[in-house]
C-alpha positions in Angstrom: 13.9 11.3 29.5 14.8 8.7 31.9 18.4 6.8 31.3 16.7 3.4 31.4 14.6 5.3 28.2 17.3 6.1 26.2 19.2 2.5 26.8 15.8 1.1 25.5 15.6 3.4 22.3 19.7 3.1 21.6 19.0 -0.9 22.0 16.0 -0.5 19.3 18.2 1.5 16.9 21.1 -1.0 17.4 18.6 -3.9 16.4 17.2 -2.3 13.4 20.2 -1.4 12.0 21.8 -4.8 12.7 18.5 -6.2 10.7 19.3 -4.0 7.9 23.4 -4.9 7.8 21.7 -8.5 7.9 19.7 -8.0 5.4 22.1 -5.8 2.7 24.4 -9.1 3.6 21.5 -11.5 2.8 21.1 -9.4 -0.8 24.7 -9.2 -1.8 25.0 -13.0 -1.5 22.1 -13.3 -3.4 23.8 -11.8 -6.9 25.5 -14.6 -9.0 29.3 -15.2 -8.1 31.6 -13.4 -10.2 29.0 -10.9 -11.3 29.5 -7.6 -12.1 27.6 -4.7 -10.5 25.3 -2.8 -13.8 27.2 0.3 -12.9 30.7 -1.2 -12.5 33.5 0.6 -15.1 34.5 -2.9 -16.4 30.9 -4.0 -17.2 29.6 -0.9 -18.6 33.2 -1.3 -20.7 32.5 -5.0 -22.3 32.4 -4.9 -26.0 28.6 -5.0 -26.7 26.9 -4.8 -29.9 24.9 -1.3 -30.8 21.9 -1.2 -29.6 18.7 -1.1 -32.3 17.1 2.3 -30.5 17.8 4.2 -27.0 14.9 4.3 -24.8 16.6 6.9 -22.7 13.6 9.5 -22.0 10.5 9.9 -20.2 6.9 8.2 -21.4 3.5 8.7 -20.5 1.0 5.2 -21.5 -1.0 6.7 -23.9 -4.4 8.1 -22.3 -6.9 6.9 -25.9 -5.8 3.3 -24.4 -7.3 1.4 -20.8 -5.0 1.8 -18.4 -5.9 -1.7 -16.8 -4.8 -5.3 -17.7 -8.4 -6.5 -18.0 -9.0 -10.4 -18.8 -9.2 -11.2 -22.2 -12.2 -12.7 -23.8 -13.1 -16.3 -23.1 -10.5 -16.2 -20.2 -10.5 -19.0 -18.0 -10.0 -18.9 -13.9 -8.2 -21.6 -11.6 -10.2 -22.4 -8.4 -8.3 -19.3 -6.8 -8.6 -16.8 -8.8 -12.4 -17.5 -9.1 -12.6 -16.6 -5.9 -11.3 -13.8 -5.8 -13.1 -12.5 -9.0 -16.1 -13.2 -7.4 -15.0 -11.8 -4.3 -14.3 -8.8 -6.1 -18.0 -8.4 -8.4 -19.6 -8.5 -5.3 -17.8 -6.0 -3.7 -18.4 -3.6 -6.2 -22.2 -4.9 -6.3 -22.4 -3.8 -3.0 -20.4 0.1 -3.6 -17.5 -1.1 -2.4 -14.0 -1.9 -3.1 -12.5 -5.2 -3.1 -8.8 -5.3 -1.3 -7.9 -1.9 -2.5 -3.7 -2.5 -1.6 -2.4 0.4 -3.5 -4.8 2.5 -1.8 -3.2 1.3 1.4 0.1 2.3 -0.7 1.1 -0.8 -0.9 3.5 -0.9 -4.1 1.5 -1.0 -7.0 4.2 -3.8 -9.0 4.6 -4.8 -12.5 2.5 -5.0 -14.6 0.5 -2.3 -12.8 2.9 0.2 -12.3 4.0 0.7 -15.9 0.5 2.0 -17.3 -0.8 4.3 -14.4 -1.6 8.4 -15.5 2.2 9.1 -14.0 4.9 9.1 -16.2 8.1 7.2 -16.5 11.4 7.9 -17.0 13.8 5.4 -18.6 17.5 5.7 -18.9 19.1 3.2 -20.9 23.0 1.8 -20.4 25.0 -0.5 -22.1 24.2 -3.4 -19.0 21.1 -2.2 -18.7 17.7 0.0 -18.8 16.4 2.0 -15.0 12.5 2.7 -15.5 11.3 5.3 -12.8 7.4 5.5 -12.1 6.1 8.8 -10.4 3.3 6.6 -9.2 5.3 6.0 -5.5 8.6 6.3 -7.2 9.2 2.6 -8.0 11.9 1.5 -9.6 12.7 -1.2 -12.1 16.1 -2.3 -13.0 16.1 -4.3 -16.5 19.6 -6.5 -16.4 21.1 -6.8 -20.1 24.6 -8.1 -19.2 23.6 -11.4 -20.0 23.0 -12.4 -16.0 20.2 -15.4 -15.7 17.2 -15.3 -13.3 18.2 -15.8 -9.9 17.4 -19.2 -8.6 14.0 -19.2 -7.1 15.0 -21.1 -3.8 17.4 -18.3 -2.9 15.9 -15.2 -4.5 15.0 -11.9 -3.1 11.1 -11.2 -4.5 9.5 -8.1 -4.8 6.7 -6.6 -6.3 8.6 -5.2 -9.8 10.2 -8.9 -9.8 13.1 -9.6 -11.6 13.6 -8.2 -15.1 16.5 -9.9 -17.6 17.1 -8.4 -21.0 17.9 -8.7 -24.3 17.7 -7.8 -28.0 16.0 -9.6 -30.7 15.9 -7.8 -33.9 14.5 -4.6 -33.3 12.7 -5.2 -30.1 13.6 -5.0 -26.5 12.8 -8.3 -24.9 11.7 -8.1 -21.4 11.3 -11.0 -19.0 10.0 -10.7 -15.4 10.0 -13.2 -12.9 10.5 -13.9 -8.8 7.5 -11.8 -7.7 5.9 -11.6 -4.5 3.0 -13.6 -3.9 1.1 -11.2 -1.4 -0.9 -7.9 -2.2 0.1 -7.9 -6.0 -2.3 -7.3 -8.4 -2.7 -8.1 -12.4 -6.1 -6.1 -12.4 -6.8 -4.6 -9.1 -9.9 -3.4 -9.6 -11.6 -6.4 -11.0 -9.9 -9.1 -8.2 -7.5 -10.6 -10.0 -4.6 -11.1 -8.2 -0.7 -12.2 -9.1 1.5 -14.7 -7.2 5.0 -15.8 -7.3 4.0 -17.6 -10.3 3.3 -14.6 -12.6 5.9 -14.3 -15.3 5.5 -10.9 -17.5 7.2 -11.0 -21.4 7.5 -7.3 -22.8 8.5 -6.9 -26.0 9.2 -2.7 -27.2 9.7 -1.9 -30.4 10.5 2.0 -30.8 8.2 4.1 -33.2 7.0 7.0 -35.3 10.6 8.1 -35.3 11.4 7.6 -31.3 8.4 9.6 -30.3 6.3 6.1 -29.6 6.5 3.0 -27.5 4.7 0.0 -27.8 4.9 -2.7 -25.7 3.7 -6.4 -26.4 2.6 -8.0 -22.9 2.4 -11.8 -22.5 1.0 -12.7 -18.9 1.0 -16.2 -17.1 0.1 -17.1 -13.8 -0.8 -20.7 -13.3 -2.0 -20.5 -10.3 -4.6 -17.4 -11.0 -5.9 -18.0 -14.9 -5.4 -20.6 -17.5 -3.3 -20.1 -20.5 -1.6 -16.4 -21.8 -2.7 -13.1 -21.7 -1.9 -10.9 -24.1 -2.1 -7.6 -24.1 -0.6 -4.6 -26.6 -0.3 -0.6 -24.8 1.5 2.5 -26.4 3.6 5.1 -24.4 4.4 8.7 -25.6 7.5 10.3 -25.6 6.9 13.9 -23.1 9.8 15.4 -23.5 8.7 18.4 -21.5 8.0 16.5 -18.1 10.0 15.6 -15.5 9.0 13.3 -12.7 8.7 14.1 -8.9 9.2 13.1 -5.7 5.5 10.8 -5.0 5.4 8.8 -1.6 1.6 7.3 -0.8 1.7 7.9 3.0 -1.4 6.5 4.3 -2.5 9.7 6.6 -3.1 11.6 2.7 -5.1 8.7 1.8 -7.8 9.1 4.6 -9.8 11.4 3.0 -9.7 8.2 0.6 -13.7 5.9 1.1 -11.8 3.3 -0.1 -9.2 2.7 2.1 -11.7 2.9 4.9 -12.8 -0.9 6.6 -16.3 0.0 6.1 -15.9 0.4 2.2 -12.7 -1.2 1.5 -13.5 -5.6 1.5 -10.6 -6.8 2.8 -11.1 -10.7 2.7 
């Protein structure tokens, strides 16, 4: 290899891991001044009241339920997610597949990612809870030091969004906002999508003795459908399961139809 190669290839690393320093800078001076790191002695320390139950464990969404956040009955469409509903019937009309982004392992993102056929592991602290999919290995990192939502202007968004916290009575209130608005679905196979206006309420309640999850969902979107969404899913305690090491690498996919142009509408 020529010298003039390897000056070109050191040069490349140099930038991409000055893009990365940039970006690690970028992120830290994104989390609200003063505030502690989840992990940090001193927050995990704080005087806290007990918890009502321990989610610590890992849960499979109970296979007797749909898998899918499907639109409720009598649901109502803005302009743009018409579109893409329609977009999406006629796809399948057709044997095809409309936008298939997880196939294309793009990250599948909450809500989606929480009721796949892979488990999830959850380990619960003090300042907060860390859920583990299988499916691709995403994480979610529920903040329950008392932190606010990031300001939307400056935050960082991603496709598991931003998850704050707390207890009410015997329920774990979730809420998710600062999502991505590209290649995030609420029901991928039926075209409808999610923007950075989709804000995701959960509410767990433990049961049957810490064997059982449920989980209340409440779903809006203004800029996709009208109104809530509702939805209620269970999770089973499988204490006999561990989770591995899933990356979607697009060259396993190709024996995939659907992630081929030909079969896979992409408009």
């Amino acid at each position: 290899m020529s010298k003039f190669r390897i000056g070109r290839i050191g040069m490349a690393v140099l930038v991409v891991l000055g893009v990365m320093t940039a970006a690690s800078d970028l992120l830290a001076q994104f989390q609200p001044p003063g505030t502690l790191g989840v992990l940090a002695p001193a927050n995990l320390a704080k005087p806290r009241p007990k918890a009502p139950f321990d989610i610590t464990g890992t849960w499979l969404h109970s296979r007797g339920e749909s898998e899918r956040f499907e639109p409720p009955a009598g649901f109502k469409l803005t302009p743009f997610g018409q579109k893409h509903y329609d977009a999406a019937a006629a796809a399948t009309a057709a044997g095809k597949i409309y936008r298939n982004d997880i196939g294309l392992c793009w990250p599948a993102g909450v809500p989606i990612m929480m009721t796949r056929v892979w488990p999830i592991q959850m380990i619960q602290l003090p300042t907060s809870v860390f859920m583990i999919s299988e499916l691709m290995n995403s994480l979610r990192i529920v903040y329950m030091d008392g932190r606010k939502h990031t300001d939307p202007d400056i935050v960082v968004r991603s496709f598991n969004g931003e998850s704050i916290g707390r207890w009410e009575g015997d329920a774990l209130v979730i809420d998710t906002t600062n999502f991505v608005d590209e290649h995030h679905w609420i029901f991928d196979r039926g075209g409808i999508p999610a923007t950075d206006a989709l804000r995701v309420i959960e509410r767990i309640r433990m049961q049957n003795e810490g064997k059982r999850l449920e989980i209340e969902y409440t779903l809006t979107d203004s800029k996709v459908f009208v109104g809530d969404w509702k939805f209620v899913k269970h999770w089973d305690r499988v204490d006999d399961r561990d989770i591995a090491e899933v990356e979607c690498l697009p060259d396993l996919n190709d024996h995939m139809p659907t992630v081929h142009s030909s079969d896979n509408v992409r408009q």
